[in-house]
C-alpha positions in Angstrom: 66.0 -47.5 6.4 67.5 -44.3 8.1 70.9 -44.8 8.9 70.3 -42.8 12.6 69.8 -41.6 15.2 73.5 -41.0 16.4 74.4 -41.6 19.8 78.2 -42.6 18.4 79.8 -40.3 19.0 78.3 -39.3 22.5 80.5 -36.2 22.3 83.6 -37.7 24.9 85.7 -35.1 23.5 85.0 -31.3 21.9 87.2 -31.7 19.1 85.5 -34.9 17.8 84.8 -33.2 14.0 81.7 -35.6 13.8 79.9 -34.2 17.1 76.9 -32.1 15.4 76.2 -35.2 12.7 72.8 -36.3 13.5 74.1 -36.5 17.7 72.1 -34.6 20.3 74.8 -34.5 23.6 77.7 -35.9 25.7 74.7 -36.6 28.4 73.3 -40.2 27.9 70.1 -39.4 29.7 69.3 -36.4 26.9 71.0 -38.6 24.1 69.1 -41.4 25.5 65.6 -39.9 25.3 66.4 -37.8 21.9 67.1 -41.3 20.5 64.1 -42.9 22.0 61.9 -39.9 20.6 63.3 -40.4 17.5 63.0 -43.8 16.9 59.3 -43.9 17.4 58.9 -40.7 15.7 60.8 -42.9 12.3 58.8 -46.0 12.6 55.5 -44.7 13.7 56.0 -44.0 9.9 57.0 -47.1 8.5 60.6 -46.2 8.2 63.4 -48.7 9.7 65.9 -46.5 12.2 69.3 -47.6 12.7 71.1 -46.5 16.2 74.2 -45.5 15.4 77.4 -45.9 15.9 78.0 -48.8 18.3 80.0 -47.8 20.7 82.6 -45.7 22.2 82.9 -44.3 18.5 84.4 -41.1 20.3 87.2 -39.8 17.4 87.6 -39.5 13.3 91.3 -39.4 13.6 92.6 -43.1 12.9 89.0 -44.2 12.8 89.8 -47.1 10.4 93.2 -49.2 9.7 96.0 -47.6 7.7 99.1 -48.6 6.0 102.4 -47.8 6.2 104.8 -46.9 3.3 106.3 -50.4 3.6 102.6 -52.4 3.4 102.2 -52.9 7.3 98.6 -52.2 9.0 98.1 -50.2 11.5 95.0 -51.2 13.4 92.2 -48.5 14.0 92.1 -46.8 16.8 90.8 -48.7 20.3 88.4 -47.3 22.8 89.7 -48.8 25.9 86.7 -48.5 28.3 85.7 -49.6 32.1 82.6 -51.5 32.5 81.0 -49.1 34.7 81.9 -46.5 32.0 80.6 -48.3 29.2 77.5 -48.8 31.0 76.3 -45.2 32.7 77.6 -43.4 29.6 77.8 -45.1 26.3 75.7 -47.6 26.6 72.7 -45.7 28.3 71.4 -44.5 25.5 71.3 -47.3 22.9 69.7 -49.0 25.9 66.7 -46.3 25.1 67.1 -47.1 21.3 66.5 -50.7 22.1 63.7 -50.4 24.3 61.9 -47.8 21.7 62.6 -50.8 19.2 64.9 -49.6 17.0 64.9 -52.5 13.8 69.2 -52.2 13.8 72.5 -51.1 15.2 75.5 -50.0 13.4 78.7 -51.3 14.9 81.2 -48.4 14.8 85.1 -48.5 12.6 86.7 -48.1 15.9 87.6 -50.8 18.4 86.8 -51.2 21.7 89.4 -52.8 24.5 91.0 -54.0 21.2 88.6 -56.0 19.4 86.8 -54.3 16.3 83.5 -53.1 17.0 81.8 -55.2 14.3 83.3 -58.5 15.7 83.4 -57.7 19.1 81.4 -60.4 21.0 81.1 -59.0 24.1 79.6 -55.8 23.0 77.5 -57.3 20.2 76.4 -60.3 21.6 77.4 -60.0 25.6 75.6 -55.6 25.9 73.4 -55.8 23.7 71.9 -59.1 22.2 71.6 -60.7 25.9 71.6 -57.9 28.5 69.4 -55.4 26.4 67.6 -58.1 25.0 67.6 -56.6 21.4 65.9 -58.4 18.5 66.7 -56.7 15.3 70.0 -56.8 12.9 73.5 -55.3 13.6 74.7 -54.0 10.5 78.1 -52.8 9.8 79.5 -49.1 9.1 80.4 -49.0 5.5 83.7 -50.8 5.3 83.8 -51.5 9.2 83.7 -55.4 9.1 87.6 -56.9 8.9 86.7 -60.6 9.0 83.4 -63.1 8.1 82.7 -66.0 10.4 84.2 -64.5 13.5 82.6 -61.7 13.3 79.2 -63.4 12.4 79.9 -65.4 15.6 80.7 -62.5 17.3 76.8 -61.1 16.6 77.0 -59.3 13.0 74.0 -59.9 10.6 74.7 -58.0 7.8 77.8 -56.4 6.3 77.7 -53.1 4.4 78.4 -52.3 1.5 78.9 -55.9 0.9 82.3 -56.4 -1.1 85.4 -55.7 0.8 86.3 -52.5 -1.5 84.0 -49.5 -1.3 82.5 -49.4 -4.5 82.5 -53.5 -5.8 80.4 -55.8 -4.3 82.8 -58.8 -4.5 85.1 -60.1 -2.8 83.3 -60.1 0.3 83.8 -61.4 3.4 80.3 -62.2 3.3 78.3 -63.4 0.4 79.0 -67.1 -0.9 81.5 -67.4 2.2 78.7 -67.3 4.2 77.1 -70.5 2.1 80.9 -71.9 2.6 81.5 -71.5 6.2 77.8 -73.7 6.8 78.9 -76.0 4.5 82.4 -77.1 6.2 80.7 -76.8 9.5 82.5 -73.5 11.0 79.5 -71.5 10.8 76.5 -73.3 11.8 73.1 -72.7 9.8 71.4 -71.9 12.9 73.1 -68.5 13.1 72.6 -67.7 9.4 68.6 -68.5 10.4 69.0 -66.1 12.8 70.5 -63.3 10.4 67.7 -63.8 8.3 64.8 -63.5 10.6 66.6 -60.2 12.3 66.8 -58.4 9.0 63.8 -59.7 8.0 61.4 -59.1 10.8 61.4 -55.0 11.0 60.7 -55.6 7.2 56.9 -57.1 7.9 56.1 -55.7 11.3 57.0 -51.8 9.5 54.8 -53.9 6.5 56.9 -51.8 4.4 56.0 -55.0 2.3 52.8 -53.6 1.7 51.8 -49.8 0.3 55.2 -49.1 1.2 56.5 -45.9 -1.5 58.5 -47.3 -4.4 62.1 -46.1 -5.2 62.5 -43.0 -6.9 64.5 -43.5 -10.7 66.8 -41.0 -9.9 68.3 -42.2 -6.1 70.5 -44.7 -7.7 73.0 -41.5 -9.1 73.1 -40.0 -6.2 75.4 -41.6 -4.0 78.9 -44.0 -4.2 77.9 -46.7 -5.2 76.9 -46.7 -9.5 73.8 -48.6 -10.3 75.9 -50.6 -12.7 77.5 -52.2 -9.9 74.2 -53.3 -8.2 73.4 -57.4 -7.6 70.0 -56.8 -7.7 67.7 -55.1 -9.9 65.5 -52.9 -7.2 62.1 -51.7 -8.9 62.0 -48.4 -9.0 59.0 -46.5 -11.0 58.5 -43.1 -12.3 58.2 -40.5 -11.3 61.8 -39.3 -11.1 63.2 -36.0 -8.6 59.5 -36.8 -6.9 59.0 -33.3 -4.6 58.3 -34.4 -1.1 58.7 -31.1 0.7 55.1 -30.4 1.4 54.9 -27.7 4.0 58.5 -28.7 5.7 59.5 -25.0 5.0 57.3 -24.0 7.9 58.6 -26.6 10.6 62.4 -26.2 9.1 62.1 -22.4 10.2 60.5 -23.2 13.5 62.9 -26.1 14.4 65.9 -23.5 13.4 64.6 -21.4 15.9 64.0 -23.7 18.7 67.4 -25.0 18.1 69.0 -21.7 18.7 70.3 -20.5 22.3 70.6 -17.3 23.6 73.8 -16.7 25.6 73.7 -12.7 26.3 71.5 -10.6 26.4 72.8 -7.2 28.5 69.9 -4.1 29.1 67.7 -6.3 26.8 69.7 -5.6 23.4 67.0 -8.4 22.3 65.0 -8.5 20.6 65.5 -5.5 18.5 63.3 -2.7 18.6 62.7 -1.6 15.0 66.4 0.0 14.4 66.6 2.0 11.0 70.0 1.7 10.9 71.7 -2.3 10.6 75.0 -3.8 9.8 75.6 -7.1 9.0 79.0 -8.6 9.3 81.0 -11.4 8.6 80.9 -14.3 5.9 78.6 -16.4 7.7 75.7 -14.0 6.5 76.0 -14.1 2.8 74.8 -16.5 0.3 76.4 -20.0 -0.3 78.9 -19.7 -3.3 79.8 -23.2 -3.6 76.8 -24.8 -4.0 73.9 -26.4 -1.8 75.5 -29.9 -1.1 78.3 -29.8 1.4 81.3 -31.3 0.8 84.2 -29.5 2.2 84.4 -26.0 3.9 83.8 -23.2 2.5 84.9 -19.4 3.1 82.2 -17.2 1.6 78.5 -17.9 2.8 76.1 -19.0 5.4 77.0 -22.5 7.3 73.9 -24.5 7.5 75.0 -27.9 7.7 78.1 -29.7 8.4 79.4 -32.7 6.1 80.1 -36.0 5.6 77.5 -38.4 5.6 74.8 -36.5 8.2 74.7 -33.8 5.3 71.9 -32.7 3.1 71.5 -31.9 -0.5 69.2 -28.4 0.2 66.9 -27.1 -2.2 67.6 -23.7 -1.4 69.0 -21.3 1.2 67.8 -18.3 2.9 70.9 -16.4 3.9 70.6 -14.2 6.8 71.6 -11.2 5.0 68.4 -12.0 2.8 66.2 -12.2 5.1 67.2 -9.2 7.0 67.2 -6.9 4.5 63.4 -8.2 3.9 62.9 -7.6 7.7 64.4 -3.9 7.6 62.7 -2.6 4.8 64.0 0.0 2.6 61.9 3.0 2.9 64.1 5.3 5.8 65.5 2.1 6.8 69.6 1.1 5.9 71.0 -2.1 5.8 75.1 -2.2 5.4 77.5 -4.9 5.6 81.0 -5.8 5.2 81.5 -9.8 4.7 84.9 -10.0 4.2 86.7 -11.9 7.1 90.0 -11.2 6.0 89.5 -7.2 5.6 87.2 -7.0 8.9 90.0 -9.1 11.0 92.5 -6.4 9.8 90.4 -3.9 11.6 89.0 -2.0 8.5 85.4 -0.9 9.0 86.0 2.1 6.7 83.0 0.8 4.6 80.1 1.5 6.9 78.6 5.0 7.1 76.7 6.9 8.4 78.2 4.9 11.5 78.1 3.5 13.9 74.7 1.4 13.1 72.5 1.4 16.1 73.1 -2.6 15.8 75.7 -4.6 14.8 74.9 -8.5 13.7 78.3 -10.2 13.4 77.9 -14.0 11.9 80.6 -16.6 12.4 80.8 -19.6 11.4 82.1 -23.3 12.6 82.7 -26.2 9.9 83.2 -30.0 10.8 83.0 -33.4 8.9 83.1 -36.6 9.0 86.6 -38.1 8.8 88.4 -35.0 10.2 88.5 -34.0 13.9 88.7 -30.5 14.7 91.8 -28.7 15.5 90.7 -25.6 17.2 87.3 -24.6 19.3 87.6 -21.0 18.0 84.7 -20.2 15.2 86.8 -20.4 11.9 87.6 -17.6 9.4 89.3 -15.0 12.2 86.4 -14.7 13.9 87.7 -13.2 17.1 89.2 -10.4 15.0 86.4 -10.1 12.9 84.2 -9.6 16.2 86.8 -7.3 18.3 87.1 -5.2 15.5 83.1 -4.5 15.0 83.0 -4.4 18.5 85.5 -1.5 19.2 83.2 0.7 16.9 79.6 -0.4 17.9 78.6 -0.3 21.0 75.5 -2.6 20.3 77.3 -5.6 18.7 75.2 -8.8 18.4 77.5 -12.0 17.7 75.3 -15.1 16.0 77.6 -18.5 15.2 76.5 -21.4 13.3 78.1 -23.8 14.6 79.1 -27.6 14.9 78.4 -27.6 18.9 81.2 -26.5 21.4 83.2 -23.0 20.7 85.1 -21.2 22.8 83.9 -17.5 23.0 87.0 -15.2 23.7 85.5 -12.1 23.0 82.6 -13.1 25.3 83.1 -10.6 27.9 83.8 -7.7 25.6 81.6 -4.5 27.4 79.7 -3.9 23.7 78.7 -7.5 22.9 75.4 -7.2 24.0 74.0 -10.3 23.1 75.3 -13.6 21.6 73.1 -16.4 19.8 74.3 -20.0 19.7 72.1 -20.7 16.3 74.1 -24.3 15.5 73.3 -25.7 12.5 69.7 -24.3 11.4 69.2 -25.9 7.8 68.0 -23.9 4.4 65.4 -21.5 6.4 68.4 -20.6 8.2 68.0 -16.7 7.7 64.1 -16.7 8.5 64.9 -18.7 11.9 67.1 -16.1 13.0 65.5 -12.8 12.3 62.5 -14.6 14.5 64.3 -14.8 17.2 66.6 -11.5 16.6 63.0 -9.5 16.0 61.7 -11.2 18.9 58.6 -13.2 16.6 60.4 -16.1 18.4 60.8 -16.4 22.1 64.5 -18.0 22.6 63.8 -21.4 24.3 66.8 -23.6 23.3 69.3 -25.2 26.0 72.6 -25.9 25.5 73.2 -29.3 25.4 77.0 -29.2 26.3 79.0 -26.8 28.7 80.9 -23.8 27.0 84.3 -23.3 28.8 86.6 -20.1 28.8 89.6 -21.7 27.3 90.4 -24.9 24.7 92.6 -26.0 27.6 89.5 -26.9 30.0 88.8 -29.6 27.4 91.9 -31.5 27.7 90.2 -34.2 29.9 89.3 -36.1 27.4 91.5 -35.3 24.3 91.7 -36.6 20.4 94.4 -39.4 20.3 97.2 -38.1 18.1 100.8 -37.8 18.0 103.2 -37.2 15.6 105.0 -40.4 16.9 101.7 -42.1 16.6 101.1 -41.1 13.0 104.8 -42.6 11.9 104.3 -45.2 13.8 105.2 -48.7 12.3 103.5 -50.4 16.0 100.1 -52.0 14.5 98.2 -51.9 17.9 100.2 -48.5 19.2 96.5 -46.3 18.6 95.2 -46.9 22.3 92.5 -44.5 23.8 92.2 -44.7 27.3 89.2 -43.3 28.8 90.8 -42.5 32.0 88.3 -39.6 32.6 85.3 -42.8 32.6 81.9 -40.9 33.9 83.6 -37.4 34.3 82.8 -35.7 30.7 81.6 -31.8 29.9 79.6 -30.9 32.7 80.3 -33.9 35.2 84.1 -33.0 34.8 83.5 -29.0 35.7 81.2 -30.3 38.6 83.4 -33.0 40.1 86.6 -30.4 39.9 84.3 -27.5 40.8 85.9 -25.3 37.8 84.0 -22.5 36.3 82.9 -22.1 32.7 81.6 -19.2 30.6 78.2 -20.9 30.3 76.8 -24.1 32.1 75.2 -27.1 30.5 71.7 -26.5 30.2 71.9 -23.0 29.9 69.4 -20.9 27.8 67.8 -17.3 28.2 64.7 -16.0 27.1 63.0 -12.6 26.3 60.8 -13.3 29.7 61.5 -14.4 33.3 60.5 -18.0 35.1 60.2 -18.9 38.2 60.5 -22.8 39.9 58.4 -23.6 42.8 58.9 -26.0 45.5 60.1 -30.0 44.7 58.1 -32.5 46.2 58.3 -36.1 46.1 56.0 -38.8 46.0 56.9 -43.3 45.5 55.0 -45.6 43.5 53.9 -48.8 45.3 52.8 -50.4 42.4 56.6 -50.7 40.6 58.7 -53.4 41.1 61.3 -53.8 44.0 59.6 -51.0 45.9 58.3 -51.8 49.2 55.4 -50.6 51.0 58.0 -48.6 53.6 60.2 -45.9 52.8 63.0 -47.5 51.6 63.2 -49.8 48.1 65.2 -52.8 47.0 68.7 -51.8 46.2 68.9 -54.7 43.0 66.4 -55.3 40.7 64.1 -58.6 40.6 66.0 -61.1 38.4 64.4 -61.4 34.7 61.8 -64.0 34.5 63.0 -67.1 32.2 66.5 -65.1 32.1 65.7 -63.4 28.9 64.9 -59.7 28.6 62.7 -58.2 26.8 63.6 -55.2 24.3 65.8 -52.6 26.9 66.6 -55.2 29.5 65.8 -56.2 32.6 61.7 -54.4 32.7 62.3 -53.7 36.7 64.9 -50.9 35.1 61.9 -48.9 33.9 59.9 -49.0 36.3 58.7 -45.5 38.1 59.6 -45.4 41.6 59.4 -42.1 42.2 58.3 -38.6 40.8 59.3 -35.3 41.4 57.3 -32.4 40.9 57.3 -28.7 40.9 55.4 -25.6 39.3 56.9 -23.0 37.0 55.6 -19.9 36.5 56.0 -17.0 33.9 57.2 -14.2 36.4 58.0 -11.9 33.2 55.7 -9.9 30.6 55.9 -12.0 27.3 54.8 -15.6 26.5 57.6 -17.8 26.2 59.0 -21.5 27.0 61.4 -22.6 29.1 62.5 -26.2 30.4 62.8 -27.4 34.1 65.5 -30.2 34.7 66.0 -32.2 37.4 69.4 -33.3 38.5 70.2 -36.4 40.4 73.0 -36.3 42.9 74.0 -40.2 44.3 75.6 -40.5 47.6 79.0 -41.5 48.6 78.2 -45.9 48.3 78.1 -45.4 44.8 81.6 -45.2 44.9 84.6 -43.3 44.1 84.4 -41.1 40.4 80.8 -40.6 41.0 79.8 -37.7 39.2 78.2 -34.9 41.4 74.7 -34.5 40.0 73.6 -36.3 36.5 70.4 -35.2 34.6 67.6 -37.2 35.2 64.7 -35.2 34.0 63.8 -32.5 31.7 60.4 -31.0 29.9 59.2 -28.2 27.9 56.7 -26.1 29.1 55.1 -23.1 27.2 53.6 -20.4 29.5 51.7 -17.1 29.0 52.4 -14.0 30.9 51.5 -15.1 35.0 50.3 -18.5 34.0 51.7 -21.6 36.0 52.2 -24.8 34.8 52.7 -28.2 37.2 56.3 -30.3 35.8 56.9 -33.9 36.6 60.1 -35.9 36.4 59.5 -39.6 36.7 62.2 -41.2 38.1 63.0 -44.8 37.0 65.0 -47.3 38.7 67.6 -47.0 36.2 67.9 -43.0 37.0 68.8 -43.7 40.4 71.3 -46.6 40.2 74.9 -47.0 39.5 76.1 -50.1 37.8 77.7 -52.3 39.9 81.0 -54.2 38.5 80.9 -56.8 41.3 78.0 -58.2 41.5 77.2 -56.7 37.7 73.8 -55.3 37.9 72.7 -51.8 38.4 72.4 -51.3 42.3 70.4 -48.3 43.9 73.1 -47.4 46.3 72.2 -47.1 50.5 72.1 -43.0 51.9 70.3 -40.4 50.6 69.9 -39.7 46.9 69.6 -35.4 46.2 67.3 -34.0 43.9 67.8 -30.9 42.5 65.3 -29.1 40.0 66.3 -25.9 38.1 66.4 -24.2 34.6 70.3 -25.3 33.6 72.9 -27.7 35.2 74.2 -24.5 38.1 71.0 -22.5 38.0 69.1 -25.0 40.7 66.2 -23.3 42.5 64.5 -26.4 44.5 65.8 -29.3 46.2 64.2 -32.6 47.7 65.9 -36.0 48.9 65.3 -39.7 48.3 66.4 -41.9 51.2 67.2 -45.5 50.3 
């Protein structure tokens, strides 16, 4: 089993330090689909996926109960959260995970409205056992169940690790109590039948019962827990340190390069036209000096992958330095660099001659982990200085950040930072993905998947919960998290208030130009609840026998609609772009509605002048609201706006659905 994908946390809040960690965006209908894609990309395979972490897992700080000096427990932190909240946002996507089948969930540390998340009934069994009709296991987050038979009543089917301390397997709140609580009658056996048959069933119809590969010898040293604490012997057969990798080199590189967003591009600085003269800058772009598993920041050397437990024990690096120096050449060529943060943020660039180069790559750097939210949206290590002071001499600066998602970019607007690259977190062929895309060998395609404000302050919406009073506190339940922002987060929030930012959600340039044609849009008679007129059912049919099938309700998922438009390659290089469709409710959905919400999105690959036909299916589910009342997602009466364009403010063509 695969402990992911992540849609826990969504991303509510920029600081959240565990943002990048196997999550995809603070949109549910991208998170949504990422997760859906992923699942049956996992256990097309054979391997189980585990959606995680369930739910409104939205901060590290106070994640899990403390103690005070004096032996009192402070409860974890509690996600208090509407129902229309927890519905459109934080539920939407494990909604996808269920319907793609995912064979578990991972209840989150946190709680939510005050009741842990691995004994919380109405989330466990109420969300997502009855209403998303989901079939497979809940399984705790390592040390995230508090209690046995309540929180087995309350819908958990297995607790992980098993023993109530990290790294022992007894006691447990589990194990022989389970055996005890059937016996005096406060558990009944029914439930336990039920356990088994949930964590048993992805088991057979995977059949990783059958061919399935054996355990590699040498796994069992590798993590927390030593094989000399184990309660079962699992067979494991030789060989040991069994190399897997295959061709992955290949698709790492390309995937690092997909994954990376081009910001600026001024006079077409990119991609670079065979300069003889390069300097490299910063400590992002040197080899890692700490070794290729990440446990804890680092100063010196490329960034790429955060830490905690979404990290990766890499086989090797290529730094970017590396590879550009094998890009370059030697023969009339020059490569120079100064990697020193601390001398280039005190303005010394005495080092490079003959100067200036004709371009200058600056690499920054952003670390986050598990455990720790971030304190600052800055890139780390001085980076602004490190950037103004390349920038003052070079009038050709280039600024590339690896980065755990969201930065703010104060030396954006500097008159010679010619292009900026948002490269994330590109894994060990990180230095081959980036020349690609700095040489132009890869047309830029990536989108961003959040919104980049101008200041740290346009993020204070939804902040971290902290205090100093709250961190002295001797008040068990005083770590309360009120989402009072509810639908409004990243680019709903800059929508609703009508604020600028430095660069919209969705957001991505490219070495060539697209056009979008007209949107037109046509109904589907055949899906349920939509009538032969021009108007369709605003509730969905009731489920038959009252129990859904895997995602809920089936009406939900049915195509009502679908948009459609052509792009077109107006520009002189093959590239890819991706048209998105935005979905803008009218006023009877009710107050807090956010403005537009994405509801469609594809890739399409185009050659110089060729034209490609996009369509957005629109489901029922894309064009409702829940409704707290009556609870049930309603399609709301007026006229629903469509807008299709190539980021969340660059919309081009518009179309309306009247209801």
């Amino acid at each position: 089993m695969a402990l992911g994908p992540v849609s826990g946390p969504l991303g509510r809040s920029a600081y959240d330090g565990r943002n990048w960690e196997e999550g995809f965006s603070p949109d549910p209908y991208l998170t949504g689909t990422a997760m859906e894609e992923t699942i049956n990309g996992m256990q097309s395979q054979g391997l189980q996926a585990c959606s995680k972490h369930y739910i409104g897992y939205e901060q590290e700080t106070q994640r899990n109960p403390s103690e005070t000096l004096s032996g009192e427990t402070i409860e974890a932190i509690s996600s208090n959260i509407d129902d229309r909240t927890i519905h459109e946002l934080y539920l939407w996507p494990f909604a996808n995970a269920v319907k793609a089948g995912t064979a578990s969930i991972m209840c989150s540390y946190n709680r939510i409205n005050s009741s842990y998340g691995c004994q919380n009934s109405k989330t466990l069994n109420g969300l997502l056992k009855d209403e998303l009709g989901f079939q497979g296991f809940v399984v705790s987050d390592w040390e995230a169940t508090h209690t046995g038979v309540s929180a087995i009543l309350a819908g958990l089917d297995m607790d992980m690790p098993g023993g109530i301390g990290f790294t022992t397997p007894s006691p447990s709140f589990f194990g022989g109590n389970v055996s005890t609580a059937v016996t005096n009658g406060s558990l009944p056996e029914s439930r336990v039948d039920d356990m088994i048959n949930r964590i048993m069933t992805p088991y057979f119809y995977l059949h990783q019962d059958t061919g399935y590969p054996t355990i590699d010898p040498s796994e069992g040293g590798l993590n927390f827990f030593p094989t000399s604490s184990y309660l079962y012997n699992f067979t494991s057969s030789p060989p040991a340190n069994r190399d897997v990798r295959d061709d992955h080199a290949a698709l790492i590189r390309e995937l690092g390069a997909a994954g990376t967003v081009l910001l600026k591009n001024t006079n077409g600085a990119l991609p670079l036209k065979a300069p003889k003269n390069v300097g490299v800058f910063g400590n992002d772009a040197d080899d890692i000096s700490s070794g290729l598993y990440f446990e804890g920041d680092y100063e010196q050397g490329t960034l790429p992958v955060g830490g905690g437990s979404g990290t990766g024990r890499l086989s090797y690096v290529v730094p970017p330095l590396e590879a550009i120096k094998a890009r370059v050449g030697y023969k009339k060529n020059l490569v120079q660099y100064q990697l020193n943060n601390t001398i280039l943020a005190s303005g010394d660039i005495s080092s490079i001659y003959p100067t200036p180069p004709e371009v200058c790559l600056v690499f920054l750097k952003t670390w986050a982990e598990e455990g720790l939210d971030r304190n600052s949206l800055e890139n780390d290590w001085n980076s602004t200085a490190v950037v103004n002071t390349v920038a003052s001499s070079c009038n050709n600066t280039i600024v590339i950040y690896h980065s755990s998602g969201i930065n703010v970019l104060p030396w954006a607007s500097h008159p010679n930072v010619t292009g900026i690259l948002a490269a994330h977190y590109p894994g060990q062929e990180s230095g081959n993905s980036i020349v690609d895309i700095l040489w132009g060998d890869y047309n830029p395609s990536g989108k961003l998947p959040y919104t980049i404000a101008y200041n740290e302050s346009d993020y204070d919406f939804a902040p971290i919960t902290n205090s100093t009073a709250l961190l002295t506190t001797t008040d068990s339940d005083a770590w309360q998290s009120d989402f009072t922002e509810r639908l409004l987060i990243d680019y709903k929030h800059f929508d609703y208030y009508n604020e600028s930012v430095l660069y919209e959600f969705g957001l991505g340039l490219s070495y060539t130009t697209f056009s979008l044609g007209n949107l037109s849009v046509s109904g589907s008679s055949s899906a349920s609840g939509y009538g032969s007129g021009s108007s369709i059912s605003s509730l969905p049919p009731a489920v038959s026998n009252g129990t859904p099938p895997p995602g809920g309700n089936p009406a939900l998922w049915d195509t009502l609609f679908t948009a459609t438009t052509t792009v077109t390659n107006t520009g002189s290089v093959a590239g890819a772009t991706v048209p998105q469709l935005y979905v803008s409710l009218p006023a009877s959905a009710g107050p807090g509605t956010p403005v537009r919400q994405l509801r469609g999105f594809d890739k399409v690959t185009l050659q110089p002048g060729q034209s490609a036909q996009v369509q957005f299916p629109l489901m029922r589910r894309d064009l409702s609201f829940w409704d707290v009342e009556v609870q049930e997602w309603r399609v709301p009466a007026g006229t629903i706006g469509l807008e299709a364009g190539f980021s969340s403010r660059d919309l081009r063509a518009k179309a309306n659905i009247s209801t």
